[in-house]
C-alpha positions in Angstrom: 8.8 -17.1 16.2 11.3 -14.6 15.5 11.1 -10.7 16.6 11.6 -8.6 14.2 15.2 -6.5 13.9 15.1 -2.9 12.5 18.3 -2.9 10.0 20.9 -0.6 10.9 21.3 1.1 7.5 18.2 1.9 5.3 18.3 0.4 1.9 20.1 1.9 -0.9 18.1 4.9 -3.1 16.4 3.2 -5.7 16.2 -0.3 -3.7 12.7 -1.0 -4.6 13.5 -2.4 -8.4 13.5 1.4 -9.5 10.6 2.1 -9.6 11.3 5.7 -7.6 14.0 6.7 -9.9 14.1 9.8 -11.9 13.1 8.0 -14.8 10.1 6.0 -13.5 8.5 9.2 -12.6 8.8 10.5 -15.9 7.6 7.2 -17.1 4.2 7.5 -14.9 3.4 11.2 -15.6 3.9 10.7 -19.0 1.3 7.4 -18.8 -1.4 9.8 -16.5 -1.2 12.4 -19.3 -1.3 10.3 -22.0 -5.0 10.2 -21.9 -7.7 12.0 -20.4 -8.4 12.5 -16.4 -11.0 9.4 -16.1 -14.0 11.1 -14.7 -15.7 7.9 -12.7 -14.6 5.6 -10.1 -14.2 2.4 -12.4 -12.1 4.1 -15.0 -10.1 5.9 -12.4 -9.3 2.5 -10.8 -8.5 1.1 -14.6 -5.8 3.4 -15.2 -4.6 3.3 -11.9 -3.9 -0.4 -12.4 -2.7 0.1 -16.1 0.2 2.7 -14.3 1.0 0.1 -12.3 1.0 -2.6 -14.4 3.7 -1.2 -16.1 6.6 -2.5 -13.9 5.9 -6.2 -13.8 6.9 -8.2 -10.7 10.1 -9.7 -10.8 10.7 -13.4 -11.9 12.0 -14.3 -9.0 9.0 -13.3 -6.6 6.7 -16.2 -5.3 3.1 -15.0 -5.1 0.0 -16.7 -3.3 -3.4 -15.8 -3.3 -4.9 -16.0 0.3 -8.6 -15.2 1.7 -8.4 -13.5 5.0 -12.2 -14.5 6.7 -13.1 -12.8 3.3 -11.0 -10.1 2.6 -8.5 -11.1 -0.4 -5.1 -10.6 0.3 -1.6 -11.7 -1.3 1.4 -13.3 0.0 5.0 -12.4 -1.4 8.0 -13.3 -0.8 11.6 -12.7 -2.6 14.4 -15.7 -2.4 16.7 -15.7 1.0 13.7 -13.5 2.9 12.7 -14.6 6.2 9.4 -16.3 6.0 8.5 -15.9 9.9 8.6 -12.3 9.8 6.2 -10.3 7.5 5.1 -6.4 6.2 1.1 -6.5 5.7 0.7 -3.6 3.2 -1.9 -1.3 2.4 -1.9 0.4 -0.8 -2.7 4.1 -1.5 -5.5 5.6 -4.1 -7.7 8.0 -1.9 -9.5 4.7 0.0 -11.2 5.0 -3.4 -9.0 3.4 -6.0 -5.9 1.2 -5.6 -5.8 -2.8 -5.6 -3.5 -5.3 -5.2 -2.4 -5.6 -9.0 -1.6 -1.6 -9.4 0.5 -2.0 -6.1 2.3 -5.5 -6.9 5.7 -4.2 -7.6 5.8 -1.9 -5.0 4.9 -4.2 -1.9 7.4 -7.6 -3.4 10.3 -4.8 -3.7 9.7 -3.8 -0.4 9.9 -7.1 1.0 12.8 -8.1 -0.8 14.6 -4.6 0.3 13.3 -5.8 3.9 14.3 -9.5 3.3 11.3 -10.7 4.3 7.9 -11.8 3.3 4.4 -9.3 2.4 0.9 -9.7 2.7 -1.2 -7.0 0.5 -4.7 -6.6 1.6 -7.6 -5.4 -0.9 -9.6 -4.1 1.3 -13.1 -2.5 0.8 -13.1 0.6 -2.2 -15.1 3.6 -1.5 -17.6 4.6 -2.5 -19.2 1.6 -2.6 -17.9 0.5 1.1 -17.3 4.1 3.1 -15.8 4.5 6.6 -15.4 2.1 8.6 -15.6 -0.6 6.1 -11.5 -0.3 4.8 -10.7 -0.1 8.8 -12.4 -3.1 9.2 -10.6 -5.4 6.8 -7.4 -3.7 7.8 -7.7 -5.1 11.2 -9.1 -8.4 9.9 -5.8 -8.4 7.8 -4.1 -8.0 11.4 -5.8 -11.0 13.4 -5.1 -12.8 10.1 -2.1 -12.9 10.5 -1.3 -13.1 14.4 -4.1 -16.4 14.2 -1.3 -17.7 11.4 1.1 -18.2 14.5 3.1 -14.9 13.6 3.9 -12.4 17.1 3.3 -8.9 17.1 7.0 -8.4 17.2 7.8 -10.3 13.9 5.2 -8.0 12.3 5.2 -4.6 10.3 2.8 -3.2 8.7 2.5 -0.1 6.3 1.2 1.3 3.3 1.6 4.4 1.1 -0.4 7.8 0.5 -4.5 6.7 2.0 -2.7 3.1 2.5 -0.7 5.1 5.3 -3.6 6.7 6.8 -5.0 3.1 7.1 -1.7 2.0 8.7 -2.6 5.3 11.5 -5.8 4.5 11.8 -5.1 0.5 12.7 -2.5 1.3 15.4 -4.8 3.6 17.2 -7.2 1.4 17.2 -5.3 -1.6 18.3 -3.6 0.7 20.9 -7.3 1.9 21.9 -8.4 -1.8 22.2 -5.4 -2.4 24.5 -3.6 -5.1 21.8 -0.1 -6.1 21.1 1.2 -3.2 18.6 3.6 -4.4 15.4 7.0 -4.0 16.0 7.1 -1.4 13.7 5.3 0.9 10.9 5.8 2.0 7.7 4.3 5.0 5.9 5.2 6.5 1.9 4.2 9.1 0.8 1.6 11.7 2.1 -1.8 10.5 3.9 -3.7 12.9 2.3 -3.7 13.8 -1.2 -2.0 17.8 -1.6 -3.9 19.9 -3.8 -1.2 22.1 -5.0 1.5 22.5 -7.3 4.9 20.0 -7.2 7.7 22.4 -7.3 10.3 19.9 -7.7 8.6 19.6 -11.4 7.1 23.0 -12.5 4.2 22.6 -14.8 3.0 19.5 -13.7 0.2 19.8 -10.9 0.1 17.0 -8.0 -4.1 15.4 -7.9 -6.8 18.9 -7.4 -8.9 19.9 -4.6 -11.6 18.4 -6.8 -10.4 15.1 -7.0 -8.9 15.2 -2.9 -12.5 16.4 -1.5 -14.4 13.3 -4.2 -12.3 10.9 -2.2 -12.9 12.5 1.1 -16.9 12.9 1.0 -17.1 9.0 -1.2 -15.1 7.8 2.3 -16.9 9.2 4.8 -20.3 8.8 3.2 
């Protein structure tokens, strides 16, 4: 199996099929205000899936569905990426919303910018599943893929926003549990959600208090 290399130059702004640009951020707020702030859990997961439906995955991405000892889970992988190394991602939404569809483009891009293959987890939603139940299939996502014959040092794994605090939470654990760490992590955006303005865009106000402290007492319920 082949250890991982870190690259020696990051990839390019804008590597991940665009969708960080200027423009793609103006496309998203102008989807989230488009309608109303959805009020419950199911329609906040909706629209989180519409946004990210937006930005389709590219043509050339091969997607397989896998069941990970009952946690569903996605293989990716872009042409000329290395198939024995691999970036299990988890994807933000406050442990509360999220899913594999309204993170697709993200996590291929990645692994084409990386050159290698991904494996996005869906793991367990608050509030229906609280602490430690996302945790749980995080780490099953883990011994997953080490039983698939892959080392620790061919390994990443990462996510962004609560995906990222799930990427924390899994290393400490494995660390506490005295196992084999990945080779490296990766973390976008913030772990926790900020509750006040975005001066980079005056007038437009990043997720409230309200919504930050929902996802907080659904996930530790």
């Amino acid at each position: 199996m082949r250890k991982w290399k870190v690259p020696r130059t990051p990839p390019r702004r804008g590597a991940l099929g665009g969708v960080h640009g200027p423009a793609a951020r103006v496309g998203v707020r102008a989807l989230l205000t488009a309608k109303p702030r959805p009020t419950g859990w199911s329609e906040r997961r909706q629209r989180l899936d519409e946004v990210g439906s937006v930005w389709p995955v590219a043509d050339d991405i091969t997607l397989e569905p896998v069941d990970m000892e009952g946690v569903p889970g996605e293989w990716s992988m872009a042409p000329a990426c290395k198939a024995d190394c691999v970036l299990i991602f988890f994807h933000g939404g406050g442990y509360c919303c999220g899913s594999i569809r309204s993170h697709r483009r993200m996590v291929t891009e990645a692994g084409r910018a990386g050159a290698l293959r991904t494996l996005a987890v869906r793991y367990r939603l608050a509030p229906e599943h609280p602490f430690p139940a996302a945790l749980e299939d995080a780490l099953t996502a883990w011994h997953f893929v080490r039983g698939q014959g892959f080392s620790a040092l061919s390994v990443a794994v990462g996510g962004d926003s609560a995906g990222g605090g799930l990427t924390i939470a899994s290393l400490n654990t494995l660390k506490e549990c005295g196992e084999e760490l990945p080779a490296c992590s990766r973390i976008a955006g913030r772990c926790a959600l900020p509750s006040r303005p975005n001066r980079a865009h005056p007038g437009w106000t990043a997720p409230c208090a309200e919504v930050r402290n929902a996802c907080a007492v659904s996930f530790l319920a």
